[in-house]
Backbone as CSV, one residue per row, in Angstrom:
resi,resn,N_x,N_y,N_z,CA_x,CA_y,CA_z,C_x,C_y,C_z
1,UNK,-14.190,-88.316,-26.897,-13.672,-87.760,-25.716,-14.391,-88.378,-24.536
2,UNK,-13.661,-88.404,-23.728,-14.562,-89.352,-22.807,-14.421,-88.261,-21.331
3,UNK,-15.617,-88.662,-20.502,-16.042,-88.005,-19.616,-14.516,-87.304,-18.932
4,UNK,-14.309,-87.862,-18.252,-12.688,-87.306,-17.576,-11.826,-86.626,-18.243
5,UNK,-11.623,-86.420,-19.764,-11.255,-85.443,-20.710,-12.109,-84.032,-20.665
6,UNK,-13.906,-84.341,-20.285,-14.222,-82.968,-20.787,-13.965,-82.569,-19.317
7,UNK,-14.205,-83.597,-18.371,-14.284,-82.689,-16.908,-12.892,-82.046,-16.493
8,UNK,-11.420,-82.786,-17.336,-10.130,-81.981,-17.197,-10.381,-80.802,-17.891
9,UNK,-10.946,-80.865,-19.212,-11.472,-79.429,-19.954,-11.962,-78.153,-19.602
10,UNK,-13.386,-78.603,-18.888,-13.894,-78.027,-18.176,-13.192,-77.319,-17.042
11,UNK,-12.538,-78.118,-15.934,-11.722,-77.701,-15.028,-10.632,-76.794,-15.284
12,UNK,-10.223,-77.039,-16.883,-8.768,-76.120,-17.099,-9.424,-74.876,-17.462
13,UNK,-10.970,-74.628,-18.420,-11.604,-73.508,-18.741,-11.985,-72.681,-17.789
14,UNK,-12.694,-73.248,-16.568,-12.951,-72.825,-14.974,-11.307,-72.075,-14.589
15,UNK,-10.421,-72.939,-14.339,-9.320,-72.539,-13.812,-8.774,-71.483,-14.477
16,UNK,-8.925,-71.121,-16.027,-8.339,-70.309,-16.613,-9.366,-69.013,-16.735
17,UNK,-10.858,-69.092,-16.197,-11.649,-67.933,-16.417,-11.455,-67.313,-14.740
18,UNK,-11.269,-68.452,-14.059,-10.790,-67.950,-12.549,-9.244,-67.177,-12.362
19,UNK,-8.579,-67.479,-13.361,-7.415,-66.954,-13.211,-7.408,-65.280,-14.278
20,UNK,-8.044,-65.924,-15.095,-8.578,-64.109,-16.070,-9.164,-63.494,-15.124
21,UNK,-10.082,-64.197,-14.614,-10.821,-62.730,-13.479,-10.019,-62.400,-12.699
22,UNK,-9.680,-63.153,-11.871,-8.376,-62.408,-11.079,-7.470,-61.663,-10.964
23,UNK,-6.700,-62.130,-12.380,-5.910,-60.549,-13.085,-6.090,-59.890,-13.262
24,UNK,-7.597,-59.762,-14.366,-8.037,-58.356,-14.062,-8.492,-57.616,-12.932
25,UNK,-9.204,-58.342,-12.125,-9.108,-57.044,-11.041,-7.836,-56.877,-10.546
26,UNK,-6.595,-57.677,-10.509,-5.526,-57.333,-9.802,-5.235,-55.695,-10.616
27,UNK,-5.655,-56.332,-12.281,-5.032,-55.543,-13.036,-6.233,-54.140,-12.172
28,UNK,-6.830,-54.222,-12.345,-7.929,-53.066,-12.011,-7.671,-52.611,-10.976
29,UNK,-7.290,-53.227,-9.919,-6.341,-52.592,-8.717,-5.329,-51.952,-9.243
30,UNK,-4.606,-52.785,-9.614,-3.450,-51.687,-9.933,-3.386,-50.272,-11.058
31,UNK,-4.290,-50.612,-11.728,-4.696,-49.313,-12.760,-5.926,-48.394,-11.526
32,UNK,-6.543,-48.790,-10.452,-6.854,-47.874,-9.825,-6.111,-47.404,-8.360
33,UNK,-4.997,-48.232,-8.004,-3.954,-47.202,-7.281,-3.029,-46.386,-7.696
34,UNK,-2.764,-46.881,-9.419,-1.807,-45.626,-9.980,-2.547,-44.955,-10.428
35,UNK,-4.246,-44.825,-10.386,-4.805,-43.625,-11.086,-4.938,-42.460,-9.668
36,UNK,-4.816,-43.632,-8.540,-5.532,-42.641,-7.014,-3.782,-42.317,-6.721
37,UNK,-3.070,-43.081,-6.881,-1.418,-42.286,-6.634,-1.676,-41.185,-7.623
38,UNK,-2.062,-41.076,-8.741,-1.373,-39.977,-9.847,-2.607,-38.176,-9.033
39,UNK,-3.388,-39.202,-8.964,-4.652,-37.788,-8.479,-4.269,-37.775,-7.255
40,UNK,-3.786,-38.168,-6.162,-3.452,-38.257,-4.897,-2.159,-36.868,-5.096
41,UNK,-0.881,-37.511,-6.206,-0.160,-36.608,-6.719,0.030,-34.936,-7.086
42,UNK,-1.424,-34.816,-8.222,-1.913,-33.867,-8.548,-2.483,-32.997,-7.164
43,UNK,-3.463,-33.331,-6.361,-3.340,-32.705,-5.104,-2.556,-31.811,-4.663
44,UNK,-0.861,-32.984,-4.332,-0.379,-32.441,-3.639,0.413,-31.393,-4.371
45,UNK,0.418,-31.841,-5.355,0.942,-30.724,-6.455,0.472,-28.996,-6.363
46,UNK,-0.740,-29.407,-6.941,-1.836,-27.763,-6.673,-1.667,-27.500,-5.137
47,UNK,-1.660,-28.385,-4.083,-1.137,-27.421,-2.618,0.017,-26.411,-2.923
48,UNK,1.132,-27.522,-3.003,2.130,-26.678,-3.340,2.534,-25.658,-3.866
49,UNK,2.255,-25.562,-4.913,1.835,-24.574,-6.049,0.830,-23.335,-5.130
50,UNK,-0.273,-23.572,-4.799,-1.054,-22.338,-3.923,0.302,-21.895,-2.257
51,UNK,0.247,-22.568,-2.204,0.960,-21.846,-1.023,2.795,-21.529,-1.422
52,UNK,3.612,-21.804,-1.936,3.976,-21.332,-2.773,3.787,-19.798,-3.236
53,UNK,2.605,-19.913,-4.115,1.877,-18.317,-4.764,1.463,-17.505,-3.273
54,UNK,1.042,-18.477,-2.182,0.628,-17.478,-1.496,1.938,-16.862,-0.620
55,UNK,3.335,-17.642,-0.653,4.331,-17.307,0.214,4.641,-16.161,-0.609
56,UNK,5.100,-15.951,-2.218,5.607,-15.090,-3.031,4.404,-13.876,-2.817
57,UNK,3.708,-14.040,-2.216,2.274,-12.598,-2.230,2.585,-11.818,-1.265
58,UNK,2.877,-12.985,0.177,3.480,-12.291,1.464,4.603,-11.608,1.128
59,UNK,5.580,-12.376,0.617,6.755,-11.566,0.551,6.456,-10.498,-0.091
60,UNK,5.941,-9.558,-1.314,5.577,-8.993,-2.129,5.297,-8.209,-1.000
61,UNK,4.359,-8.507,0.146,3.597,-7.350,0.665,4.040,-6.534,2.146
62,UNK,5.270,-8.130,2.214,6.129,-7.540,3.321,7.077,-6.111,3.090
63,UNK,7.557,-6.358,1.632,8.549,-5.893,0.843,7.919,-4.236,0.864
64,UNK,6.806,-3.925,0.233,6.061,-3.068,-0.016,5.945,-2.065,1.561
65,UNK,5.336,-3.073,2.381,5.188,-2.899,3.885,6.444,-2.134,4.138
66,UNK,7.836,-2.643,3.839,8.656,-2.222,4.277,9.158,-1.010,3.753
67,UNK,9.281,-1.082,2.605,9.403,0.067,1.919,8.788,1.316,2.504
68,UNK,7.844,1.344,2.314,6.450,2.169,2.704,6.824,2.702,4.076
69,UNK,7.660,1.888,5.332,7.741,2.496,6.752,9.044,3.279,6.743
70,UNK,10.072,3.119,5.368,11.263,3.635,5.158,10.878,5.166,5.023
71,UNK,10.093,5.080,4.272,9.351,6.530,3.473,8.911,7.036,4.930
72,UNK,7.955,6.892,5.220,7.902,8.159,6.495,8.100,7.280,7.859
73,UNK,8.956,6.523,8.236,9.889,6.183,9.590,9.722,7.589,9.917
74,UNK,10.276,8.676,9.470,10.397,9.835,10.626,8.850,11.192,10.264
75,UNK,8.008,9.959,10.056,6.550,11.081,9.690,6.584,11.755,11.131
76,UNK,6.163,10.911,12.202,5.882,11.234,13.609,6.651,12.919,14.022
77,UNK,8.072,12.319,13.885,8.996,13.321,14.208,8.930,14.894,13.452
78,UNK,8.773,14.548,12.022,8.634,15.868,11.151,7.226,16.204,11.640
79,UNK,6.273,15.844,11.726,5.029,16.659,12.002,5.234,17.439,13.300
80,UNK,5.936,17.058,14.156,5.808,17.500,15.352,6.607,18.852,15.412
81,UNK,7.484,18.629,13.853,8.634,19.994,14.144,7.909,20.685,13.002
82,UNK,6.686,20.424,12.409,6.160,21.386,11.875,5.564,22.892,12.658
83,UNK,5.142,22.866,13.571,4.715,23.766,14.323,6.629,24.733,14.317
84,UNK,7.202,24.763,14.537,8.576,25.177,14.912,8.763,25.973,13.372
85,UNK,8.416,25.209,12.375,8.803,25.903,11.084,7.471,27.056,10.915
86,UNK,6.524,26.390,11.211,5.662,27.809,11.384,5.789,28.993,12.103
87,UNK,6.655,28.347,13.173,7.112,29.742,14.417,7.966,30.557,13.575
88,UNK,8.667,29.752,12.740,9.883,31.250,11.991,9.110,31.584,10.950
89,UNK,8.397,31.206,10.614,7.930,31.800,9.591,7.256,33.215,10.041
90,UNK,6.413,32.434,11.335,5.927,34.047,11.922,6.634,34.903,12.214
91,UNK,7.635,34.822,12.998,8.787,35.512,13.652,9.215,36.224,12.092
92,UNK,10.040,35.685,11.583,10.224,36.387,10.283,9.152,37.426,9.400
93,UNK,8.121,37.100,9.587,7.244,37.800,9.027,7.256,39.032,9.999
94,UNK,6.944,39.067,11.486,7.081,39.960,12.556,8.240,41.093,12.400
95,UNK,9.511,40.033,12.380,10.668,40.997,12.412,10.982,41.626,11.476
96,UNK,10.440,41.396,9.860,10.507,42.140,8.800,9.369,43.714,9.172
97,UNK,8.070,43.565,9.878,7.707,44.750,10.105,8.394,45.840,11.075
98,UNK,8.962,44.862,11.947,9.885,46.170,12.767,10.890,46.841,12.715
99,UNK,12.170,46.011,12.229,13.340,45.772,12.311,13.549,46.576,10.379
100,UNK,13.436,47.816,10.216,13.492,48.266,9.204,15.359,48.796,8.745
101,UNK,15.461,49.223,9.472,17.017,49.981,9.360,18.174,48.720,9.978
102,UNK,17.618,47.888,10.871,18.861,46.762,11.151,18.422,45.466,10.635
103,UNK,18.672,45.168,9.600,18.278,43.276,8.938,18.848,42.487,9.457
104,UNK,19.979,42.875,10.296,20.802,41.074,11.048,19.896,40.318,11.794
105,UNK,19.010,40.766,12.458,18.578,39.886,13.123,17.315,39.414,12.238
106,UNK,16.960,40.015,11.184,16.049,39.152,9.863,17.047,37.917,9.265
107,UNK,18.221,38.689,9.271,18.870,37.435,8.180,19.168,36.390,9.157
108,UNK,19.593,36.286,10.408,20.016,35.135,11.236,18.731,34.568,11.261
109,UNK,17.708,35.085,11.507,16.337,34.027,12.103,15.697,33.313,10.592
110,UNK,16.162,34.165,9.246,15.789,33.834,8.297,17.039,32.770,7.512
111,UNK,18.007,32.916,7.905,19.423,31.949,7.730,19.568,30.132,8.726
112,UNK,18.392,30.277,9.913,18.309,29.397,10.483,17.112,28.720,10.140
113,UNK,15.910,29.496,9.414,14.829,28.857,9.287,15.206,28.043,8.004
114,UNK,16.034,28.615,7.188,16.154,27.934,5.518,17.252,27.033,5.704
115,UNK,17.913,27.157,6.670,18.574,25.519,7.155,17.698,24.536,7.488
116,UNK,16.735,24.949,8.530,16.006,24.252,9.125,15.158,23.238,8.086
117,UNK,14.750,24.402,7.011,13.451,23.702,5.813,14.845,22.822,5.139
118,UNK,15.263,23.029,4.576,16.242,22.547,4.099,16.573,20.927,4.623
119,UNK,16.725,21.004,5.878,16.708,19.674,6.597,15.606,18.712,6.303
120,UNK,14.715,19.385,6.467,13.408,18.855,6.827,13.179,18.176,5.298
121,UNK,13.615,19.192,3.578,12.985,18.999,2.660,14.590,18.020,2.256
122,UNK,15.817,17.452,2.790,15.977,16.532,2.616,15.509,15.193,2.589
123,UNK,14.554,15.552,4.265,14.074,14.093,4.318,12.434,13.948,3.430
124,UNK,12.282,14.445,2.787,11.079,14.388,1.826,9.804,15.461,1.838
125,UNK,10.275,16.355,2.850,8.931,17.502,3.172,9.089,18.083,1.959
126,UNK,7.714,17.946,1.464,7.157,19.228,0.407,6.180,20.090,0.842
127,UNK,6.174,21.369,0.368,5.359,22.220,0.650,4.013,22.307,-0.452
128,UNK,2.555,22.092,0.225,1.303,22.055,-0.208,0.818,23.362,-0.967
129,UNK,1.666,23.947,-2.242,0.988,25.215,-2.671,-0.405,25.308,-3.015
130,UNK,-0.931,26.885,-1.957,-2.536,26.949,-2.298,-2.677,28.345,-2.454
131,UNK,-2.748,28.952,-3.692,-3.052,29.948,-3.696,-4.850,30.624,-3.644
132,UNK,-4.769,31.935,-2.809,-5.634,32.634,-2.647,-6.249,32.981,-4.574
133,UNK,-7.974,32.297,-3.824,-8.796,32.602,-5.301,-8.601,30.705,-5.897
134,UNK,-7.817,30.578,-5.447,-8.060,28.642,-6.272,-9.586,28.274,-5.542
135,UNK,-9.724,27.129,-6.367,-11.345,26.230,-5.983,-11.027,25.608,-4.564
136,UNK,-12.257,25.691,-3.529,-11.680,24.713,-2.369,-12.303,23.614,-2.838
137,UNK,-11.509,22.606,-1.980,-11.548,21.102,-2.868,-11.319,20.347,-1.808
138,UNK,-12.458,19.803,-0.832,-12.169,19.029,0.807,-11.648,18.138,0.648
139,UNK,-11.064,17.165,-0.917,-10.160,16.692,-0.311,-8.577,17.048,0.070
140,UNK,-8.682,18.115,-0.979,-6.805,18.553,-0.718,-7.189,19.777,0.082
141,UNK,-7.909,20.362,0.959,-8.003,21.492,1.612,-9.037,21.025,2.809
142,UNK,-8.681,21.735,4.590,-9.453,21.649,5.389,-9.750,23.188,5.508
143,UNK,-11.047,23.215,5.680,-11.854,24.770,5.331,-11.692,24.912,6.768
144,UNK,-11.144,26.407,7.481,-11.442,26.306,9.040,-12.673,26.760,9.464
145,UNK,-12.843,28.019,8.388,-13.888,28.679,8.681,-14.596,29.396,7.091
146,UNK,-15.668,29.748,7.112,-16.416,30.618,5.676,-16.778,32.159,6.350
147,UNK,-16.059,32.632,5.308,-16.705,34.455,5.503,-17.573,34.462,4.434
148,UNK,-18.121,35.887,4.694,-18.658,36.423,2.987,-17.357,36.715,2.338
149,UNK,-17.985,36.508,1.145,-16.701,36.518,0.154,-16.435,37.903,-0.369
150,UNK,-15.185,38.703,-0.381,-15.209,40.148,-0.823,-15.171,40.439,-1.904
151,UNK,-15.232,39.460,-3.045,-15.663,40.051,-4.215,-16.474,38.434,-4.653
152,UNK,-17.443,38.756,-5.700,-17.987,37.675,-6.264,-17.443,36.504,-6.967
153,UNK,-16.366,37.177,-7.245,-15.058,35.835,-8.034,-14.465,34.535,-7.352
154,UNK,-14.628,34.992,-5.956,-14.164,34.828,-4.777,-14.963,33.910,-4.231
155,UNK,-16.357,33.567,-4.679,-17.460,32.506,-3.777,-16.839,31.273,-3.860
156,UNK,-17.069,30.378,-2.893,-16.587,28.764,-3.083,-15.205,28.682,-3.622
157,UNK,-14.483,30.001,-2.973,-12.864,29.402,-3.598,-12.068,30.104,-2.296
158,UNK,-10.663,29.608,-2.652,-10.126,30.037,-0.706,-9.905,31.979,-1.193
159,UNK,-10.257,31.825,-0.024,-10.338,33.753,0.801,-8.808,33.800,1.508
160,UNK,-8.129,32.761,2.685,-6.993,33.601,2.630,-6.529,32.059,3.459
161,UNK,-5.285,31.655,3.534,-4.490,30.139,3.873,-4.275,30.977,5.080
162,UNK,-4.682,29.756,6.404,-4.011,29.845,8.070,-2.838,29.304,8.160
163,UNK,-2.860,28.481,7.444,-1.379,27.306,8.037,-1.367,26.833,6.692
164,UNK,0.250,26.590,6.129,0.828,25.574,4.899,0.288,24.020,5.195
165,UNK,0.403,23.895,4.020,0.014,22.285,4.340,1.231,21.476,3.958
166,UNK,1.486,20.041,4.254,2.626,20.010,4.297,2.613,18.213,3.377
167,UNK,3.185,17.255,2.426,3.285,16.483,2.134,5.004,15.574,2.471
168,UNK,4.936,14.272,3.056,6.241,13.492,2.923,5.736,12.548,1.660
169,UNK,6.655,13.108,1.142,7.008,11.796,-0.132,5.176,12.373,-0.930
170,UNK,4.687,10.949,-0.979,3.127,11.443,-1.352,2.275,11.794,-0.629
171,UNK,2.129,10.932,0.228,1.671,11.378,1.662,1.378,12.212,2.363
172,UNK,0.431,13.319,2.440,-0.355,14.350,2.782,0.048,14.480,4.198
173,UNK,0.637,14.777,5.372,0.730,14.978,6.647,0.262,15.911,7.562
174,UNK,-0.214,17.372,6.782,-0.965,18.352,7.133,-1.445,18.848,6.266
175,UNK,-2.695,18.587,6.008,-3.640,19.844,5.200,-3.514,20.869,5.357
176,UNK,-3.547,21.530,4.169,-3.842,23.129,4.308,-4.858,23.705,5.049
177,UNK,-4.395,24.725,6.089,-5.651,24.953,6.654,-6.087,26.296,6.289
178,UNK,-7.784,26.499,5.510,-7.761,27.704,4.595,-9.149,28.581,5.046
179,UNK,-9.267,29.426,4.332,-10.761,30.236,5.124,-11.234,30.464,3.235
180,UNK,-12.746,29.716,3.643,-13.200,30.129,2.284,-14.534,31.155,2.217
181,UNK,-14.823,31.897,1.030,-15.999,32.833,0.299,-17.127,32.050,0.338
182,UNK,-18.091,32.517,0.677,-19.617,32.007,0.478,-20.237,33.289,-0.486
């Protein structure tokens, strides 16, 4: 082989280790922009996906939200006409002590009040039963005041209810207001 054979040799081995290296990093480029496209990908993927989950959470809580203002929309209004249902109640209680020999005017004031509840327990009013002698219990009872208690059975439990207490839907709107035994 003579000199100019090995130096074409040489030159084609050069040219061909220059051209292997080259590919591979091309290749290595390109196996590291489709690895940074695929993770670039994944990214945007998991964004999506979280906000997404977080749009379906809002809605969930709008939904709930809304619900929830359906249920007592008219809390404001019924509390305010609670006082009014207490007035017949008194009145009725009043006119049953006087009014012994003529009942019309018991049954009209008592015929307008049980319309009235009636209305009221369409739109979700329940009445808070507390009977005299139950345990007081601050969270379902506001104590107004403590007497001595008139019999011993009677300590730490209600002595006698001021005012009904009143619930919409679940929703507690007036506590019972009660007088308890020490």
């Amino acid at each position: 082989m003579s000199k100019k054979d090995k130096n074409e040799d040489i030159d084609i081995n050069v040219e061909e280790a220059v051209n292997n290296a080259v590919n591979e990093d091309v290749n290595a480029e390109e196996v590291s922009v489709e690895d940074q496209l695929k993770e670039e990908l994944g990214k945007e993927k998991d964004k999506f996906l979280r906000l997404f989950a977080e749009f379906e959470n809002y809605k969930k809580r709008t939904t709930k939200e809304r619900i929830e203002l359906f249920k007592t929309a008219g809390q404001d209004v019924i509390q305010s006409l609670l006082p009014v249902l207490d007035d017949f109640d008194r009145a009725i209680h009043e006119i049953s002590k006087i009014e012994k020999e003529d009942n019309e005017l018991l049954k009209g004031v008592e015929l307008i009040r049980n319309k009235f509840r009636s209305t009221l327990n369409s739109k979700g009013l329940e009445d808070i039963v507390v009977e005299v002698g139950e345990v007081f219990n601050a969270d379902e009872h506001d104590a107004v005041t403590q007497i001595p208690a008139p019999s011993e059975d009677l300590k730490g439990k209600i002595v006698d209810v001021i005012e009904k207490g009143y619930k919409l839907g679940d929703k507690v709107i007036r506590f019972p207001k009660v007088i308890t035994g020490f």
